[in-house]
VOGU-3710 file (C-alpha; in Angstrom, 3 decimals, decimal comma):
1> xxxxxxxxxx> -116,487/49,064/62,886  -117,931/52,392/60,613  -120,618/54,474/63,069  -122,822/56,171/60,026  -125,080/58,924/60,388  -127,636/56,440/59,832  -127,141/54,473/62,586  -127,178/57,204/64,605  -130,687/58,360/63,825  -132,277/54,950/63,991
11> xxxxxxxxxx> -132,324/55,419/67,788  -135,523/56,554/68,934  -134,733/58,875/71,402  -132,605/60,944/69,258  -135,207/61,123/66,602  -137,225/62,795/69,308  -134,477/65,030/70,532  -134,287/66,483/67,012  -137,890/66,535/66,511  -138,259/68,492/69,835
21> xxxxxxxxxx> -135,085/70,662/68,713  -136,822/72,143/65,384  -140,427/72,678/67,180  -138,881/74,549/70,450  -136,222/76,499/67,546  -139,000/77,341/65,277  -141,111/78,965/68,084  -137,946/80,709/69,213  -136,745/81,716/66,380  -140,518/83,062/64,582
31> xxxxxxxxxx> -140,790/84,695/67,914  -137,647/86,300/67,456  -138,278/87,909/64,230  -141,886/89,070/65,526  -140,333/90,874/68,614  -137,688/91,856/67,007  -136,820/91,790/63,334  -133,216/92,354/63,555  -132,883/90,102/66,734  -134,313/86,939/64,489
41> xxxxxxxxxx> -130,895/86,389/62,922  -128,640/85,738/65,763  -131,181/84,271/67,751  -131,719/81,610/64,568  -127,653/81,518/64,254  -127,135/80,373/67,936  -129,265/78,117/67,605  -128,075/76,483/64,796  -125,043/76,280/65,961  -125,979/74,691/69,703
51> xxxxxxxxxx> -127,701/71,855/67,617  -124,872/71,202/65,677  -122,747/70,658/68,927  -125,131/69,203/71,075  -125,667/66,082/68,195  -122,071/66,164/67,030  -121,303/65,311/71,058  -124,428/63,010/71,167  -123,266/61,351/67,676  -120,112/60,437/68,986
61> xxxxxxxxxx> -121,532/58,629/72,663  -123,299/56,822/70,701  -120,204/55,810/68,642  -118,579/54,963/71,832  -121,105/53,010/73,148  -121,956/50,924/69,662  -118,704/50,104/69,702  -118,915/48,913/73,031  -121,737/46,727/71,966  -119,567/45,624/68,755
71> xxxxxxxxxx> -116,898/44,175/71,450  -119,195/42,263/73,160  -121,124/40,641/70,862  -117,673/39,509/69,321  -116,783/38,209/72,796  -120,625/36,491/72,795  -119,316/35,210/69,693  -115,644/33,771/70,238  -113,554/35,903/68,465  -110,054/37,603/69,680
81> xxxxxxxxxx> -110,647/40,054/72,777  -108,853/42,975/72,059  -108,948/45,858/74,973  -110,539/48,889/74,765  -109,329/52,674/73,948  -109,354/55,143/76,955  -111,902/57,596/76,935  -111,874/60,594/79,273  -115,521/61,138/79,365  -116,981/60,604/83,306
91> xxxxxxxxxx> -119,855/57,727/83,805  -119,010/56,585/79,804  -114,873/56,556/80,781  -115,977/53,958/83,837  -118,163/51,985/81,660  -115,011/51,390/79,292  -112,798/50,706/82,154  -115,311/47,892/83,425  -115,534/46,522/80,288  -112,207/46,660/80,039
101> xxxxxxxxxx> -111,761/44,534/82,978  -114,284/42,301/82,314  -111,892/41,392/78,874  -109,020/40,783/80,833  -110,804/38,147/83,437  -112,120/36,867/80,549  -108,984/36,100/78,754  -107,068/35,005/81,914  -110,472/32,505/82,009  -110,003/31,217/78,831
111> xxxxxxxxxx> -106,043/30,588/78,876  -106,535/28,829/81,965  -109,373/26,547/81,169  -107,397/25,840/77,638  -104,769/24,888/80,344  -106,821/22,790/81,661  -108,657/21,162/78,806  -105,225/20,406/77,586  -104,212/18,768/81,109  -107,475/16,798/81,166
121> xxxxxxxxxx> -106,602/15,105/77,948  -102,870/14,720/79,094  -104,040/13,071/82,149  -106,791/10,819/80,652  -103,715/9,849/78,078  -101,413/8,659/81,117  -103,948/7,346/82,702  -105,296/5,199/80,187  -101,573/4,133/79,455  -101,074/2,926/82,905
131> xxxxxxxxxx> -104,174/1,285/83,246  -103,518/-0,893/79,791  -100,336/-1,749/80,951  -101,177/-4,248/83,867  -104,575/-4,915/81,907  -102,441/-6,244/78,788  -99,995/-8,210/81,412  -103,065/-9,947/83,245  -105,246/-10,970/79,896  -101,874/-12,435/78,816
141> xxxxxxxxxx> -101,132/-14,205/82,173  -105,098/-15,355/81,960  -104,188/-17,229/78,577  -101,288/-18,822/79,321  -103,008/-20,108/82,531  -105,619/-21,421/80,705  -103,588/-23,875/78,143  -103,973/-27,296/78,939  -99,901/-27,961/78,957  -99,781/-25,404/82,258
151> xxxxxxxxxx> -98,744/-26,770/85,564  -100,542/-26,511/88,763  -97,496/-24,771/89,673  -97,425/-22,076/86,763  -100,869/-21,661/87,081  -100,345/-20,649/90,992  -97,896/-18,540/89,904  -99,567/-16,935/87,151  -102,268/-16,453/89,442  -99,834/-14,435/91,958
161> xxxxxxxxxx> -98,959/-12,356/89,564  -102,593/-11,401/88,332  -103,207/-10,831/92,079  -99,932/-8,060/92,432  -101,409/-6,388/88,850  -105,128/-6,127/90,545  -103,313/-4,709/93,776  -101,386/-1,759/91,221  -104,270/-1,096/89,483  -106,395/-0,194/92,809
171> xxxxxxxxxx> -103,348/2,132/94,206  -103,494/3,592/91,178  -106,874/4,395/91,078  -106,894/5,284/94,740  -104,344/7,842/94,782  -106,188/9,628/91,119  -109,364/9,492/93,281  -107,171/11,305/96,087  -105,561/13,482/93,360  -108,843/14,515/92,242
181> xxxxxxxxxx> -110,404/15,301/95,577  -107,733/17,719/96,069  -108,094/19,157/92,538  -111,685/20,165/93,300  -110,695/21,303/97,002  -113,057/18,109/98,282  -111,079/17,708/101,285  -111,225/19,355/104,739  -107,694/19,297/106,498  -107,590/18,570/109,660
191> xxxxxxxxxx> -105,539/21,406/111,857  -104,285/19,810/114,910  -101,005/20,120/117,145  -99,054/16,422/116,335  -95,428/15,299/117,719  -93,046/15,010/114,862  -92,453/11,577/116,121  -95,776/10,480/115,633  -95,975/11,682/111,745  -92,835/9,797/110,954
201> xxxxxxxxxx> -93,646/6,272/112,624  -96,862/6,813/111,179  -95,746/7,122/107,853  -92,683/4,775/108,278  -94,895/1,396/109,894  -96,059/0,404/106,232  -92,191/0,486/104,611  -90,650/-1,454/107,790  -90,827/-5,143/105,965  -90,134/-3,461/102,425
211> xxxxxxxxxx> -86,507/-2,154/104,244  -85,964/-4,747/106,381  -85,877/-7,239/103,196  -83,637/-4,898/100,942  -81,464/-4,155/103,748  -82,139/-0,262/103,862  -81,029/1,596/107,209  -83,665/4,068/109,070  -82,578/6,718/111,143  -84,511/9,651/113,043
221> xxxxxxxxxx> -83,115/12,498/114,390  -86,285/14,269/115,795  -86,706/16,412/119,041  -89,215/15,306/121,229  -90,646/18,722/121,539  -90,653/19,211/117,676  -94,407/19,308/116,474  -96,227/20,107/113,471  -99,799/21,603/112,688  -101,835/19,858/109,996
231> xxxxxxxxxx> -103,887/16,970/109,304  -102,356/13,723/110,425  -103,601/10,951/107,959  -103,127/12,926/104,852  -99,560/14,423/105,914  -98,445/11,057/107,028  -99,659/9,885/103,457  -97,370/12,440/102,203  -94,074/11,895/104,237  -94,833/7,646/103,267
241> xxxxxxxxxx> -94,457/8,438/99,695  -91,622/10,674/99,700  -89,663/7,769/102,017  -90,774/4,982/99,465  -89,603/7,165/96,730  -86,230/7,281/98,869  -86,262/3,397/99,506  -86,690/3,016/95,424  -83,326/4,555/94,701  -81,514/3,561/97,552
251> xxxxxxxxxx> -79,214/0,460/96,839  -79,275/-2,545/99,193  -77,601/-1,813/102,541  -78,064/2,009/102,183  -79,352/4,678/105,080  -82,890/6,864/104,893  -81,913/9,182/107,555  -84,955/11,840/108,655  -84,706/14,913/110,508  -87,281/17,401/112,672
261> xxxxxxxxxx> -86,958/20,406/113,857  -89,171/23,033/114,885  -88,796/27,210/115,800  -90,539/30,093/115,915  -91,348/30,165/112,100  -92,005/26,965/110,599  -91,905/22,767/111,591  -89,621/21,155/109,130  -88,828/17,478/108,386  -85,758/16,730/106,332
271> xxxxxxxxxx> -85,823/13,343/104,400  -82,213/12,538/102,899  -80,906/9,424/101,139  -77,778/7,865/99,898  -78,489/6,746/96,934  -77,402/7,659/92,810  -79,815/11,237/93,807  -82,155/13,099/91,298  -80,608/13,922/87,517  -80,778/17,830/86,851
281> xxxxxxxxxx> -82,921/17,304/84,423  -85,973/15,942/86,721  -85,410/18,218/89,252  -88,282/20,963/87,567  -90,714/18,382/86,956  -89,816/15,743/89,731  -93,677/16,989/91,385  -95,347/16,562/87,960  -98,058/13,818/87,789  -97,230/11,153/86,119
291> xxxxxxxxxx> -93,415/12,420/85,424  -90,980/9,342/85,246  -87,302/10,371/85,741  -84,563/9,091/83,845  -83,455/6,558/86,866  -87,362/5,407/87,597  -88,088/1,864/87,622  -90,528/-0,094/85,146  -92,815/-0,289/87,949  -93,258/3,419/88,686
301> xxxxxxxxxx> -95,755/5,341/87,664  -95,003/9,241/88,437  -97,805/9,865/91,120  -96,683/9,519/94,898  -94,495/12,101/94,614  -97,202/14,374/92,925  -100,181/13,364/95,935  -97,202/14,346/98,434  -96,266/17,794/96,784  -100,036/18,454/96,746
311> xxxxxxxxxx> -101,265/17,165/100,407  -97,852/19,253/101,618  -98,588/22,386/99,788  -102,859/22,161/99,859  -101,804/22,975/103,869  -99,962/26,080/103,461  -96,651/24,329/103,816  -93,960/23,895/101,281  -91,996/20,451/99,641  -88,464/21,184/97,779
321> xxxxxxxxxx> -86,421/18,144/96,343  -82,915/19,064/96,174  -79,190/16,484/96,032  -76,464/16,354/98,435  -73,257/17,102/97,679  -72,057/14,021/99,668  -74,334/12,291/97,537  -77,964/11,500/97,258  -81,452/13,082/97,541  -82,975/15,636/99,782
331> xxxxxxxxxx> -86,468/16,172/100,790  -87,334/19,165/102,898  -91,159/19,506/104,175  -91,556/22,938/106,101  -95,067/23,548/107,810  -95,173/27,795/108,067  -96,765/29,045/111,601  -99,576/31,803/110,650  -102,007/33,622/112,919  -105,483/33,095/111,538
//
């Protein structure tokens, strides 16, 4: 922006200033030449010259600070935020600076809730995908059951069927309520001394009937001492979905083998499979909501692993998905000791 002379003397107080500079100089100066004649002209000269610097100084603050004013009206008004010059003037220097600052949070602010708009839509996409899905599946399965030609028998089964898709469709809207709770930093963990044991049969007693009828192999290898501090019913949530995930990509007849340990540092539970393991390629998004890898069933939908990497890490603890070399998957929860 142009700082003109004009705008410069449309502030009041410097119309004032100058109006207060001629009076004060004209009695000065008229009382120069009356003392003394000679005296008038240097007298008249210094003080033409102090006004000159003392408005040239003043006429540039007040360029500073209109273009201060120019920045943030822009910012009032949405356009590009572009940082200020350095000044090295004292209490006008640290009003720059602040402003200064105040651009940058404001920028970081908007990048991250563009992020986050962005994500919104993203998610409301995915979800309104999976939802249609099993919707679609169950207004079909209503249709056919409703044809005169359909069995008693078809119509059971239909009805079976409908009942599995309503049972999906409330997980799935479960673990998004869960999902968002966390998002919004809803829930208050729990911080409690539990036996290692007691997370994993915890989180293990749902999947029992699930392995028993594909023929999958459990196996624990966890100290009695080992322990872990944290919040048992969301944790054991956790560990639950990051076995079923195991017990999807095991074959029939496999082994889920799971490991605790605890020292001085950290309580860790190692979760290993051996099954076909994670492609390269999913391994940077494999905690992404709503992310199917390349071997994922019809049937998944890219969450439980997502809830699990977010219950793990909302309790200062950390969830890394590597393979095996022998073969298979590796999950690796670590719960870090701190002194509060």
């Amino acid at each position: 922006m142009r700082y003109h002379i004009s705008d410069y003397f449309r502030n009041p107080e410097i119309r004032h200033q100058l109006a207060a500079f001629f009076l004060l100089g004209t009695v000065v100066v008229a009382g120069s030449f009356l003392l003394w004649r000679d005296g008038g002209f240097p007298v008249l000269l210094i003080w033409f010259f102090m006004g000159i610097l003392h408005f040239a100084e003043s006429f540039f603050r007040y360029r500073k600070i209109a273009e201060l004013a120019a920045v943030i009206d822009d910012i009032l008004h949405g356009k590009d935020m572009a940082l200020l010059r350095e000044v090295s003037e004292g209490e006008l220097s640290i009003l720059e600076s602040e402003v200064n600052k105040m651009l940058i949070r404001l920028r970081e602010q908007n990048l991250r809730l563009s992020h986050d708009k962005q994500y919104l839509a993203d998610s409301l996409a995915n979800l309104s995908h999976q939802l249609k899905t099993p919707l679609t599946s169950m207004n079909l399965l209503v249709t056919m059951g409703e044809r005169e030609s359909a069995s008693e028998e078809k119509r059971l089964e239909y009805d079976s069927k409908i009942r599995a898709l309503l049972q999906k469709m409330q997980w799935l809207i479960d673990v998004l309520l869960k999902i968002s709770k966390l998002d919004a930093d809803a829930v208050v963990f729990e911080q409690k001394e539990y036996p290692l044991r007691e997370l994993v049969q915890k989180a293990d007693a749902p999947l029992e009937i699930a392995m028993e009828l594909k023929g999958i192999t459990l196996e624990t290898e966890i100290t009695e001492e080992s322990s872990f501090s944290g919040d048992m019913k969301w944790t054991s949530e956790a560990v639950e979905n990051i076995v079923k995930n195991c017990m999807e990509h095991t074959p029939a007849g496999g082994k889920i083998i799971m490991t605790g340990r605890e020292n001085a540092v950290f309580s860790e539970l190692v979760i290993t499979d051996n099954g076909e393991g994670i492609p390269e390629e999913d391994l940077p998004h494999l905690f992404e909501r709503f992310y199917k890898g390349k071997n994922s069933s019809e049937e998944s939908v890219g969450i439980g692993l997502a809830l699990a990497h977010m219950i793990v890490t909302k309790q200062r603890g950390t969830l890394k998905a590597e393979n095996r070399r022998e073969g298979g998957a590796r999950f690796t929860i670590r719960f870090y000791k701190c002194t509060l």
